[in-house]
N, C-alpha and C positions, 0 to 999 in steps of 0.2 A: 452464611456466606461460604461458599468453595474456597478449597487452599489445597494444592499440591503438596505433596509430602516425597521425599524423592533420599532414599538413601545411596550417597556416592561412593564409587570404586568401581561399579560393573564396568567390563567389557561392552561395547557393541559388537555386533556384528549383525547381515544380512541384509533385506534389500526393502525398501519404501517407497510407494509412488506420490510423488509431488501434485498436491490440488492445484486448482485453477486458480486464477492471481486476483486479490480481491481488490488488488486496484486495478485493476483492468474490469473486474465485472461490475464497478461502483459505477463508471463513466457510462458503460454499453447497458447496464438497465434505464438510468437514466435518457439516455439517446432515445431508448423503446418510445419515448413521448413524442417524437418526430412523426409516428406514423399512426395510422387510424386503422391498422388489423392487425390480427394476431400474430406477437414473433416468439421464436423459440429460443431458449437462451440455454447450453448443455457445459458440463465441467464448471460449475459453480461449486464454490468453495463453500462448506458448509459451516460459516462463521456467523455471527451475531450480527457483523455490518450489512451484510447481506437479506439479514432478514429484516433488518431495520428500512432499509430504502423500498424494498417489495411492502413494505405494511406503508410505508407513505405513499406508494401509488397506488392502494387500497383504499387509505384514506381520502383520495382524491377521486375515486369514482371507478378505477381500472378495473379488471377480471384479471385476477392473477391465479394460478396456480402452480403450486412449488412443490417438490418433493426432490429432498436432497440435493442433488446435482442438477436440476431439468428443472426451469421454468417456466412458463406458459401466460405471458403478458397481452393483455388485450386493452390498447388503450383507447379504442375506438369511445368507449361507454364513459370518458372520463368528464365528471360534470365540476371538478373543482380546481381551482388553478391556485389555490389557497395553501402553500404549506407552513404547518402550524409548528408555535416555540417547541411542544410538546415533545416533536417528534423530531426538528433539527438537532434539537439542543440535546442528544443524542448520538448524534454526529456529525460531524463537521461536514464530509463528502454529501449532505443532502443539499446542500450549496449548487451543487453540478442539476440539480430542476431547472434552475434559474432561469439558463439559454433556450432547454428545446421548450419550454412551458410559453415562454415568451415568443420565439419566435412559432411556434403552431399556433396560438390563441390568440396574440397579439397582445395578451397583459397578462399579471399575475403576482402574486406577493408572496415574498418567501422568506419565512423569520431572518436574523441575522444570526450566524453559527455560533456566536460567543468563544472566549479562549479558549484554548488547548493548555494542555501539561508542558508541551516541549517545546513551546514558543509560539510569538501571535503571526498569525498566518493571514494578515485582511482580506480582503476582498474588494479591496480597491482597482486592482487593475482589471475585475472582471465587469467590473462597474465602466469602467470607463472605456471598455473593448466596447460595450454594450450600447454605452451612448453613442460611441464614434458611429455605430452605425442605426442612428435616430431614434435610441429606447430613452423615454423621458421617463429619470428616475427620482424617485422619493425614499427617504432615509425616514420614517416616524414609527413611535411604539413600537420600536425593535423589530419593524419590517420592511423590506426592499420592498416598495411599491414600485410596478413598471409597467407602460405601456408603449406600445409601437401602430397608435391605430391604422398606420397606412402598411404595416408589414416593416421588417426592418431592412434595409439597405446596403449593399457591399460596400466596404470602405477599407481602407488603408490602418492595420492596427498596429502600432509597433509596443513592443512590450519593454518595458524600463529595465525590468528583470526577469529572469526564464522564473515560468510560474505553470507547473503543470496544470492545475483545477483551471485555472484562465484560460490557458490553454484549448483546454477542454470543452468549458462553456464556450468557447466562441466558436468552434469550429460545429458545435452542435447550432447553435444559434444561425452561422455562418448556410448550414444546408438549406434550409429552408427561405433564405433570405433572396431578395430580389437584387439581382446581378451580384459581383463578384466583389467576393474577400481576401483579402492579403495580411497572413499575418507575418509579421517579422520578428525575430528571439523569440520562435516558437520552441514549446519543450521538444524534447525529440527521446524522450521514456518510450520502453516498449507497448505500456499499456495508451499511452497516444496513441503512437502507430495502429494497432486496433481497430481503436474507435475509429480514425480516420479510416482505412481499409472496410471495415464494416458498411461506414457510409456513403466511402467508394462501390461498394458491390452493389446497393442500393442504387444507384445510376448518377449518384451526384461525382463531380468532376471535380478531381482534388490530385493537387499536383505538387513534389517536393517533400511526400510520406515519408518520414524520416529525419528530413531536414529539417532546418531551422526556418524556414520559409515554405508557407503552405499557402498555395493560391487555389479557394475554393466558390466553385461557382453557384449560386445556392437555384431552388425550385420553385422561386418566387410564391410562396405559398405552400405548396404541391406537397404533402405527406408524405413520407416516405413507402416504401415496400420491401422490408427486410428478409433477407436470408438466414436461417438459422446458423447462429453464431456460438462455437465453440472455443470458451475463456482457454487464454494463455494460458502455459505453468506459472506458478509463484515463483520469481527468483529471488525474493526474500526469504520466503519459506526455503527454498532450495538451497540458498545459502547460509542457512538457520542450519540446515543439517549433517550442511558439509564442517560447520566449525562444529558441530558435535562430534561427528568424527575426530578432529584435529585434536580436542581436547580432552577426549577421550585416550586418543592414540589406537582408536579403532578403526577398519578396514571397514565400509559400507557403502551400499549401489544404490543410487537415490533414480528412479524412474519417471518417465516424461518429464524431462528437463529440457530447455532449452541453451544448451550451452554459450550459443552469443549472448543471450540475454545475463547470464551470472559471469561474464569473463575476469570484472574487477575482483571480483571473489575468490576468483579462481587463481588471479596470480598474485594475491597477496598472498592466499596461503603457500603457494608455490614457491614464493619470496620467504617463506618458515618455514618451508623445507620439508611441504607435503608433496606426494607426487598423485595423478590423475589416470585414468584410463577412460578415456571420452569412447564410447557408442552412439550410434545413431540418434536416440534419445533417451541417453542415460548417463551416468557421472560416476565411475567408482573413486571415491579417495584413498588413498594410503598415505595414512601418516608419519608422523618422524617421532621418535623418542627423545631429543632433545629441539622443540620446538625455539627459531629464533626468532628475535624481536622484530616490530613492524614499525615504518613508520605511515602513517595515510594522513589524506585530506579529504575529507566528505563534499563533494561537489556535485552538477547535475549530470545527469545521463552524456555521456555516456562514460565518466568518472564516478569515484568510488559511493556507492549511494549512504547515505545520512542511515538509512533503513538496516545499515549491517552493522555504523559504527557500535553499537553496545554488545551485539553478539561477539566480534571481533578483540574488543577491549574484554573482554572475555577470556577468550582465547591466550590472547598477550600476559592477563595477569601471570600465567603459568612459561612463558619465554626464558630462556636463559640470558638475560638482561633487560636493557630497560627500550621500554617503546613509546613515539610521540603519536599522539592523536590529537587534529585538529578539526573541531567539528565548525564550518563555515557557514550554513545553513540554518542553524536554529537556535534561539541563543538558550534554552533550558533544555539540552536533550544531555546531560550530564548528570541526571536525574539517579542514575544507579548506581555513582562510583560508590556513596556511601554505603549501599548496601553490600556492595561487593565488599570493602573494605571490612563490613562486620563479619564475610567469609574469611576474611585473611588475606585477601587483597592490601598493596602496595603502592594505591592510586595518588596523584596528588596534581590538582588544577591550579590553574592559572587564567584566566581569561576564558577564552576559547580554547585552549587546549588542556588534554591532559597526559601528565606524566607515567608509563603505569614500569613499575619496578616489578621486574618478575620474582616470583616466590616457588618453595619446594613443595607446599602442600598449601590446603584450603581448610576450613573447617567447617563443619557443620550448623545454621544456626536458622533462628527466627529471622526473616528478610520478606519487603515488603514491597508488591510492585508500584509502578509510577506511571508510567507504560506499555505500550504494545511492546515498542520491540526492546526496553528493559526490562520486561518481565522476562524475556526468551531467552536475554544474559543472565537473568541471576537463574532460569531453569541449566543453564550448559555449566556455569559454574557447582553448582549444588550435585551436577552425574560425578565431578572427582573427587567434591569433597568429603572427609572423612567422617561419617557419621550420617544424620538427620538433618537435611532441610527441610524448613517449613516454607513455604510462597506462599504468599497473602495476597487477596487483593488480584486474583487471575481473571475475575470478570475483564481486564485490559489484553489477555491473553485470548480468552474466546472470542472479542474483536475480529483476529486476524489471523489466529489457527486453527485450523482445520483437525480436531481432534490429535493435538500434540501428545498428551501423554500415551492413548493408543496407539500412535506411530513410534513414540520412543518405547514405550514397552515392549513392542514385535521388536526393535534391536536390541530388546534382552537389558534395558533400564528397569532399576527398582524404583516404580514414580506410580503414585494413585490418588487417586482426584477424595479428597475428604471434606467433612462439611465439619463448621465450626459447633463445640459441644455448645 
């Protein structure tokens, strides 16, 4: 098994280009099922999730081809509408088949995702978007059985609570469907935005892109014809790089960025008393040598995203006083104070929030990830600490980084990928 090894105090400096956002690309391959020829898919992040949903539309009968950034999906040839435990149980986002599987074929069974690390994520409201527009569903042997023999139908969804994947599926499901959808407490994340836009250039009529209310008129059948789609920047990633900076107290220019999309990013750490030079599409930070405390609340788009609090709490361990973090969103994504704490972290929970007392230094130690985006915090903590870090357990890191330790290395990080003796 890999483990990062990452000796702290380096400087950064220099300049990084930001991959494509892998949850934006997790939805729009998915989508690819909408339509019956070949689409091109460019700026794909070169992560593990991504390879994972491409081998399940493999599995299911697709023509795919993939090299690196560029993939090449043909689902016309697809003879299976079957996705299996094997391959969900894997990951969670293979959930997002669900809609365009059912609404192209008319049926299809699709394991059920099982928990996560950072809390349980159901899928009940995508079930029930689903029904509302005439899918007759079955729960047995750990698979959503579903079908729509007459095609499914626009209806009226309204959502209990904002739920991106829901979201998602329904508005894919939604294209294809006979006459018109309304969803209401729709998410409004960039990587929506996207997918919706995507399916707008595809000739479906989709109205309130952005908003919380998305009136979509579906194809009554009719497959789609897609445009080649080139994936957003990560603003996770983007802002993964900007707290290495901060915490660093290094000056570096993160490229194709999309500045609206990291703004909460952007003015927390501004709020610590970093400063920014925004480009057309690029980000320089400059940081402060005596960085202040934060307080945040992890909330939906277009509030501070869940996806930064552990990088962030990060960052704050090293604040000249003490910072509140309150994570609203998921009730185990606290997963990393302990580890941090065995750096020399000052963390202390309560509930949903946590306390983090800033400290003068960090120290070097064996630390173990839980995590996508607590592995990323204990990699930003381990660049100041003083000595040797070990990270265990990064297969959660190849999830959703796009060759992390060669991009922090080009900023001049002491960090190398080793395998266990």
């Amino acid at each position: 098994m890999d483990y990062l090894e990452i000796v702290g105090g380096q400087k950064l400096s220099g300049h990084i280009t930001i991959s494509g956002a892998k949850n934006a690309a997790l939805p729009i391959i998915a989508a690819t099922i909408l339509s019956d020829k070949e689409v091109t898919l460019t700026n794909l992040p070169n992560v593990v999730d991504i390879r994972t949903l491409l081998k399940l539309l493999s599995m299911l009968g697709s023509s795919v081809e993939h090299d690196n950034t560029v993939a090449h999906i043909n689902n016309g040839c697809m003879r299976s509408t079957k996705a299996v435990y094997e391959i969900v149980s894997e990951m969670r986002a293979s959930i997002l088949v669900l809609g365009p599987l059912l609404a192209r074929f008319g049926e299809c069974e699709v394991s059920l995702p099982g928990g996560c690390a950072i809390g349980q994520r159901p899928i009940d409201l995508h079930l029930k978007a689903l029904e509302s527009m005439g899918a007759q569903i079955e729960i047995k042997g750990g698979y959503v059985h579903a079908i729509a023999p007459k095609g499914l139908q626009g209806a009226k969804i309204i959502f209990d609570k904002i739920t991106v994947g829901g979201t998602e599926n329904t508005v894919m499901a939604a294209a294809l469907a006979h006459g018109v959808t309304t969803i209401l407490n729709a998410a409004k994340e960039p990587e929506v935005v996207q997918l919706c836009e995507m399916i707008r250039d595809a000739g479906v009529k989709i109205e309130g892109i952005g908003t919380n209310e998305l009136t979509i008129e579906g194809t009554g059948g009719k497959p789609l014809d897609f445009q080649t789609v080139a994936i957003i920047p990560d603003r996770i990633e983007a802002g993964t790089y900007l707290c290495a900076g901060a915490i660093t107290n290094s000056s570096i220019t993160l490229n194709n960025v999309n500045h609206g999309h990291i703004r909460a990013s952007i003015d927390k750490l501004e709020s610590m008393g970093c400063r920014f030079d925004l480009e057309d599409n690029s980000i320089t930070i400059h940081p402060t040598e005596h960085l202040k405390p934060v307080d945040l609340i992890t909330i939906e788009y277009p509030g501070f995203p869940t996806d930064m609090q552990a990088q962030f709490m990060a960052v704050a361990v090293l604040a000249q006083g003490e910072s509140l973090i309150e994570e609203r969103l998921f009730e185990n994504r606290f997963m990393h104070v302990s580890e941090l704490n065995r750096l020399g972290a000052n963390i202390w929970l309560k509930g949903s929030t946590a306390a983090v007392k800033g400290v003068k230094e960090l120290y070097g130690a064996d630390v173990m990830a839980t995590d996508l985006r607590a592995s990323s915090a204990l990699v930003l903590a381990a660049l100041v600490a003083q000595g040797t870090t070990k990270v265990r357990r990064i297969y959660h890191l190849d999830r959703g980084y796009d060759d992390l330790e060669g991009k922090l290395s080009a900023l001049g990080a002491n960090i190398s990928r080793k395998k266990e003796a």
